[in-house]
C-alpha positions in Angstrom: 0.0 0.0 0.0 1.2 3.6 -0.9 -0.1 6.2 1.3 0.8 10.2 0.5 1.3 12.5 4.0 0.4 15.8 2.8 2.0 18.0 4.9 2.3 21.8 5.2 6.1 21.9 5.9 8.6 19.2 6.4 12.2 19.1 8.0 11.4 21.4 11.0 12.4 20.6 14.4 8.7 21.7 16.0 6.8 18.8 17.5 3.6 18.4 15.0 6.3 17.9 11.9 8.6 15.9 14.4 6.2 13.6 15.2 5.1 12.8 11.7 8.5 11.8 10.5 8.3 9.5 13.4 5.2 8.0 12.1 5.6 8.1 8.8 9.2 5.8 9.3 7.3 3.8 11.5 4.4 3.0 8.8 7.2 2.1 6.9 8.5 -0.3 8.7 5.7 -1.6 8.8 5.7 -2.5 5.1 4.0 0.5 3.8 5.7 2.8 1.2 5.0 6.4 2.6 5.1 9.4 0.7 5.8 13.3 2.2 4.1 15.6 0.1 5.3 19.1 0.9 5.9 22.7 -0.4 8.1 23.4 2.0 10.9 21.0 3.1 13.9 22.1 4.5 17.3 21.2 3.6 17.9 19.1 6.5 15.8 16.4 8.0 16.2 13.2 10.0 16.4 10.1 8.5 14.3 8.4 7.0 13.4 4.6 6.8 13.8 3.2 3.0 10.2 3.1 2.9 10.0 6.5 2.9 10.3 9.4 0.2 10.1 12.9 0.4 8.5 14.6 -2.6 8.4 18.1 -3.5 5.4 20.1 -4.2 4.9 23.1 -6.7 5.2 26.0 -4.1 2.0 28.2 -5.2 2.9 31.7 -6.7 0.4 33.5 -4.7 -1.8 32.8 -1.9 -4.9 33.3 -3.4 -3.8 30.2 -5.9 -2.5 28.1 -2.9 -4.6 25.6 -2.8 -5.6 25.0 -6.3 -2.0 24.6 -7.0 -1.4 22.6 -4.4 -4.5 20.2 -4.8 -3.2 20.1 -8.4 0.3 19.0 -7.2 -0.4 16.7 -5.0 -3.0 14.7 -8.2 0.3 14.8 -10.0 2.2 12.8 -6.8 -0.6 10.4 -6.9 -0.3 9.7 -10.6 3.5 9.4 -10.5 3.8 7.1 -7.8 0.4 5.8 -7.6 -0.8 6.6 -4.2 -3.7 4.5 -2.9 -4.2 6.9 0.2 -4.1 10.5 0.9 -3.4 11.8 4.2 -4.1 15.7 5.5 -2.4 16.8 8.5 -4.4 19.6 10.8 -4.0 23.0 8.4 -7.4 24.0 6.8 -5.9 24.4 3.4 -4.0 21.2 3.1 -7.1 19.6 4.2 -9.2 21.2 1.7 -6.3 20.2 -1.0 -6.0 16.6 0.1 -9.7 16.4 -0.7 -9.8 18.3 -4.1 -7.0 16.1 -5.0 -8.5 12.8 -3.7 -11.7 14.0 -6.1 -9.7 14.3 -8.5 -8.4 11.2 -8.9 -10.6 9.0 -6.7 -8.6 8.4 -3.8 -9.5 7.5 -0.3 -8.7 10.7 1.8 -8.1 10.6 5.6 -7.9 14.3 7.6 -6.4 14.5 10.8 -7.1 17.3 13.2 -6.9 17.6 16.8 -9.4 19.4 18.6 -11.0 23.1 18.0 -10.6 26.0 21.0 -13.7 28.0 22.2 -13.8 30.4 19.9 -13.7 28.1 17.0 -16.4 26.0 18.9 -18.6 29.3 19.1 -18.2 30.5 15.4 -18.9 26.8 14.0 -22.4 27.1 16.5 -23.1 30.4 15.3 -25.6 31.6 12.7 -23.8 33.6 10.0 -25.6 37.5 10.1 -25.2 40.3 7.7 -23.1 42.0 10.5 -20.9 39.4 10.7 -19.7 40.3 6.6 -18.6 43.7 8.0 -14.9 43.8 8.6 -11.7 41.4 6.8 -10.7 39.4 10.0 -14.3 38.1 10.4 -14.9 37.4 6.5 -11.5 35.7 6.8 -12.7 33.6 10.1 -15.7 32.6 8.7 -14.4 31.8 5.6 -11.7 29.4 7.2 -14.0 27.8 9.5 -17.4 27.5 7.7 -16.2 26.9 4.1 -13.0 25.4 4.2 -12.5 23.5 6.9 -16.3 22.4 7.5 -16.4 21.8 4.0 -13.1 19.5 3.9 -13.8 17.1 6.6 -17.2 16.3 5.8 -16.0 15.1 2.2 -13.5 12.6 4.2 -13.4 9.2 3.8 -12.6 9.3 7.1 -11.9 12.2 9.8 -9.2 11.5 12.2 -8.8 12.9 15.5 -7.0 12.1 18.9 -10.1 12.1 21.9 -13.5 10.1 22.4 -14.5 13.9 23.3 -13.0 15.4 20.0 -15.3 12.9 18.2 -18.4 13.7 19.7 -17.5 17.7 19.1 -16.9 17.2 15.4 -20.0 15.0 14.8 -22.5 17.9 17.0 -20.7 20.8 15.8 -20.1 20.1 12.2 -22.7 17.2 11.5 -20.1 14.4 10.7 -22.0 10.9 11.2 -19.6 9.3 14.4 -18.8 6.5 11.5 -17.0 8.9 9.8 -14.9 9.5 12.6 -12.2 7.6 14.0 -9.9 8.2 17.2 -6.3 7.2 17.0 -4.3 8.9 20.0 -1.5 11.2 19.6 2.0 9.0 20.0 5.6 9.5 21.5 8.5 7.5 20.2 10.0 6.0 23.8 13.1 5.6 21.7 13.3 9.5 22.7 11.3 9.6 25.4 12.5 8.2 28.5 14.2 8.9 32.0 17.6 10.1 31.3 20.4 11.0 33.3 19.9 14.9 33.8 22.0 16.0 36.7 24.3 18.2 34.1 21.0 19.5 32.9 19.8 20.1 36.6 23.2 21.6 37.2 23.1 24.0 34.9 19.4 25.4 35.7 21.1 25.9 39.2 19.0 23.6 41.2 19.7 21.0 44.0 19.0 18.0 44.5 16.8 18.2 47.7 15.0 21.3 45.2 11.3 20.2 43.7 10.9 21.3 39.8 7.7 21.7 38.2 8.1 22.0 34.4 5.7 23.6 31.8 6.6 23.2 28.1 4.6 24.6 25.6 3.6 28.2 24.1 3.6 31.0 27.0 0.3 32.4 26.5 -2.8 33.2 28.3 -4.7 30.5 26.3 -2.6 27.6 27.8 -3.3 29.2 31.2 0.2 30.7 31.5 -1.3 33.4 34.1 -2.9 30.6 36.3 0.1 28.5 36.6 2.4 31.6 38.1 -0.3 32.8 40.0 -0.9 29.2 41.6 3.1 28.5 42.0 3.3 32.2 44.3 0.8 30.4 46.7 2.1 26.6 46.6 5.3 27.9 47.4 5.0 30.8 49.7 5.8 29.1 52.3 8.9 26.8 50.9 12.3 27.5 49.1 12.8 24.4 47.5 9.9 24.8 45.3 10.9 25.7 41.9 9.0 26.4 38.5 11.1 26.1 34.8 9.3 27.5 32.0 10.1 25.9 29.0 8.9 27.3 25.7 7.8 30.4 23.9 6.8 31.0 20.4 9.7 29.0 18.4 8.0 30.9 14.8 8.6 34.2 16.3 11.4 34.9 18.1 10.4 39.0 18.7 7.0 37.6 20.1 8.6 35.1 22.3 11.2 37.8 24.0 8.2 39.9 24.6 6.1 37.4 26.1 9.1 36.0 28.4 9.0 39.4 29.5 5.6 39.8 30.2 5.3 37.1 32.8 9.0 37.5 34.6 7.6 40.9 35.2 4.5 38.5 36.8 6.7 36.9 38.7 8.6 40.0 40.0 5.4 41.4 40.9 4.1 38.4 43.0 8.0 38.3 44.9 9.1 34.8 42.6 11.4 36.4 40.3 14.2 33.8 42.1 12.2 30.6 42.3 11.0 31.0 38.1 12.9 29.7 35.3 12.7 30.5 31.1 14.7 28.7 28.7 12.6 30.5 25.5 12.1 27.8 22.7 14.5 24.4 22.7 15.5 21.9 20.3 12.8 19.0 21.0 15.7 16.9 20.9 16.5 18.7 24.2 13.2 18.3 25.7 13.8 14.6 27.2 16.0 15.7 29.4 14.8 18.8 30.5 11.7 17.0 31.4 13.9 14.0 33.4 16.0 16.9 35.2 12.0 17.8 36.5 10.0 16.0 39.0 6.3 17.2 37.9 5.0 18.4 34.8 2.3 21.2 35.1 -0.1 21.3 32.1 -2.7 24.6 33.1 -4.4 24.8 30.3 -8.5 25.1 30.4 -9.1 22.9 27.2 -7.1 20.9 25.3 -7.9 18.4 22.3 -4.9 16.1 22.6 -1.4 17.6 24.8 1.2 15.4 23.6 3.3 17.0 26.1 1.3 14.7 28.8 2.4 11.5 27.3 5.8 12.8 26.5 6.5 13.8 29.7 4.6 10.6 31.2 7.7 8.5 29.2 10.3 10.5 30.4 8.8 8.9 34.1 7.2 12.0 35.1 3.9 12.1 37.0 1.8 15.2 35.7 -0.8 17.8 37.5 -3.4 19.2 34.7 -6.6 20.2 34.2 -9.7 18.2 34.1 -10.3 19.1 30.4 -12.0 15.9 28.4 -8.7 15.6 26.1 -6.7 15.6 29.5 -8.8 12.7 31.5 -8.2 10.6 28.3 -5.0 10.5 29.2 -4.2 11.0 32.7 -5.1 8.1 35.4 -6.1 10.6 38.2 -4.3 9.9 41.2 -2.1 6.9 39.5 -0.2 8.5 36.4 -1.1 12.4 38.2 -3.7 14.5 39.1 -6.4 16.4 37.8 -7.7 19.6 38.8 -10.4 21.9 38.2 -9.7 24.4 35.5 -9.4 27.8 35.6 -8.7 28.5 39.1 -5.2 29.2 40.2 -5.9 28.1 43.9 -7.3 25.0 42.8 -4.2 24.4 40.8 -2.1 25.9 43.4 -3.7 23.0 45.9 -2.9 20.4 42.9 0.9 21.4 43.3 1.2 21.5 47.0 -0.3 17.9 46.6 2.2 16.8 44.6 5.4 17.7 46.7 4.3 16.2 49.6 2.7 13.4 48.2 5.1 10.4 48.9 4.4 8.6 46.1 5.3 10.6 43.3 8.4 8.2 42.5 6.0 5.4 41.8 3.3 7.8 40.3 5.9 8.5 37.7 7.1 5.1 37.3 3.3 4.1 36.8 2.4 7.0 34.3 5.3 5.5 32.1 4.2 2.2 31.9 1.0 4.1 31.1 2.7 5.8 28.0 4.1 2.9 26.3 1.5 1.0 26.6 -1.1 3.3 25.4 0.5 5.5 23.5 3.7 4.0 22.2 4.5 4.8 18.5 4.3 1.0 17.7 1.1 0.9 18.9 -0.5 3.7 17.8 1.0 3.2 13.5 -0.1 -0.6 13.5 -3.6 1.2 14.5 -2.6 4.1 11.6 -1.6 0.6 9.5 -5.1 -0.8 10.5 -7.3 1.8 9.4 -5.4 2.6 6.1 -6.2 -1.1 5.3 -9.3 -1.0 6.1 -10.6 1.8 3.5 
């Protein structure tokens, strides 16, 4: 079976392109000849299993023939090397030109997308008015949300996404029967993955060994609950030194935003008197992030809703137990009270009750050791490509 990824870039070091190399040489070691179908590949990338080829697409001229030249593109791919499958990865307009290009030559088409944030939940539930045709961004918006993207996963073969609760949103919000939907969890390669010897790492942050790290990686934003988390650490550790909290993470596309945002919360910090317990690193090679997180003892996930947070699982390999929120993508993955703990959302002292919970809770050693087992059992990268491997089959 030949099955084309159709991916908006290829060859960076962020996660979401990352973690699809890791999958697609995994599918091919699986026996399937995998395709990457990009526009944008950069000149260095990992290696690849023999299964595998990277292909070239025609990079469109102009945006407003972007996706008709890519759809076209990718029909051409499919001819040449006579793809069976085509696969669209999370952007709105390589979904919409998977499908055209699936249409156009009569291909099974399979979409992946993660989860939608409340305001994406709100516009999809809205009525469209006259007032909302007033004004670029909201034209642009709706035009994203309603046309293309609506319009691109209910022509699927099948729609792909990571949560039980993610499936239910898609088929109420968009009007996808649930057999058009399957769920197929996010991944993490434990080759990567796991507890590694970080005292040089620990060493170099400046912390002891008698000190207790939390660790947040991700964007540093008020959406991921950025706020909460610093507000909750000032009270968990108000009344203890040995409490730290590393930051890790920024904006990796935009370097200018991410020095301005780092700035933003230290000043937080400096106002609520933790300047000296708070750590930022700014964005770091995900190659790095293993043993950040094993130099850590908890990692802190604040975030109000989340579709899937490969972080949790990631971190969950590396042997770490995690505190997050008790968002629907989150108690898919977390074992609360075996693998970590979940807490309501929203609310810094509820968080800030989470945290405290965690340092003196004696058995975060095995809570850690459990929410690996957890990991690779679940959410293993062999595991989750022979399910990729199943449902590619199965079409």
């Amino acid at each position: 079976m030949r099955v084309g990824l159709v991916l908006e870039r290829f060859g960076e070091d962020a996660s979401t392109y990352r973690h699809l190399v890791d999958l697609a040489n995994e599918l091919g070691s699986l026996g399937l000849s995998v395709y990457i179908l990009s526009a944008n590949i950069s000149r260095n990338y990992p290696q690849l299993n023999r299964n595998v080829t990277v292909v070239r697409l025609r990079k469109p001229r102009s945006v407003l023939v972007e996706i008709p030249t890519t759809a076209i593109s990718i029909a051409k791919a499919v001819d040449k090397y006579s793809l069976d499958i085509l696969y669209g990865h999370i952007i709105s307009k390589i979904l919409l030109s998977t499908i055209i290009a699936g249409k156009l030559k009569s291909k099974k088409t399979v979409l992946w997308h993660c989860g939608l944030d409340n305001n994406e939940r709100r516009t999809l539930q809205a009525k469209i008015r006259i007032g909302d045709l007033l004004g670029f961004e909201r034209i642009r918006v709706m035009l994203l949300l309603k046309l293309i993207f609506v319009q691109s996963i209910k022509r699927a073969s099948k729609l792909l996404t990571g949560t039980d609760e993610m499936k239910a949103v898609y088929s109420k919000l968009v009007g996808i029967p649930e057999r058009n939907i399957s769920v197929i969890p996010g991944f993490v390669d434990t080759n990567l993955f796991y507890p590694k010897e970080a005292s040089h790492i620990r060493k170099k942050l400046g912390y002891t060994t008698q000190e207790f790290v939390f660790v947040y990686v991700g964007r540093l934003s008020e959406q991921k609950g950025v706020r909460i988390l610093i507000q909750a650490f000032a009270k968990a550790s108000k009344n203890s030194f040995n409490v730290k909290l590393l930051l890790i993470g920024g904006h990796s596309s935009d370097r200018q935003l991410e020095a301005q945002r780092i700035r933003y919360y230290r000043k937080l910090c400096s106002e609520l008197g933790i300047a000296n317990k708070v750590k930022f690193t700014g964005s770091i090679s995900n190659r790095s992030i293993p043993e950040f997180l094993s130099a850590s003892d908890v990692l802190v996930l604040p975030s109000k809703l989340e579709g899937f947070p490969r972080v949790l699982i990631e971190a969950m390999a590396c042997g770490l137990p995690v505190l997050a929120t008790k968002s629907l993508g989150n108690e898919e993955i977390v074992i609360n009270g075996t693998t970590g703990i979940l807490v309501k959302g929203g609310s810094a002292k509820e968080f800030a009750r989470g945290m405290i919970q965690m340092t003196e809770d004696s058995n975060v050693d095995n809570m850690g050791e459990s929410a690996r087992n957890h990991a690779i059992e679940n959410f293993g990268i062999s595991v989750i490509a022979s399910k990729y491997k199943k449902l590619f089959e199965s079409l």
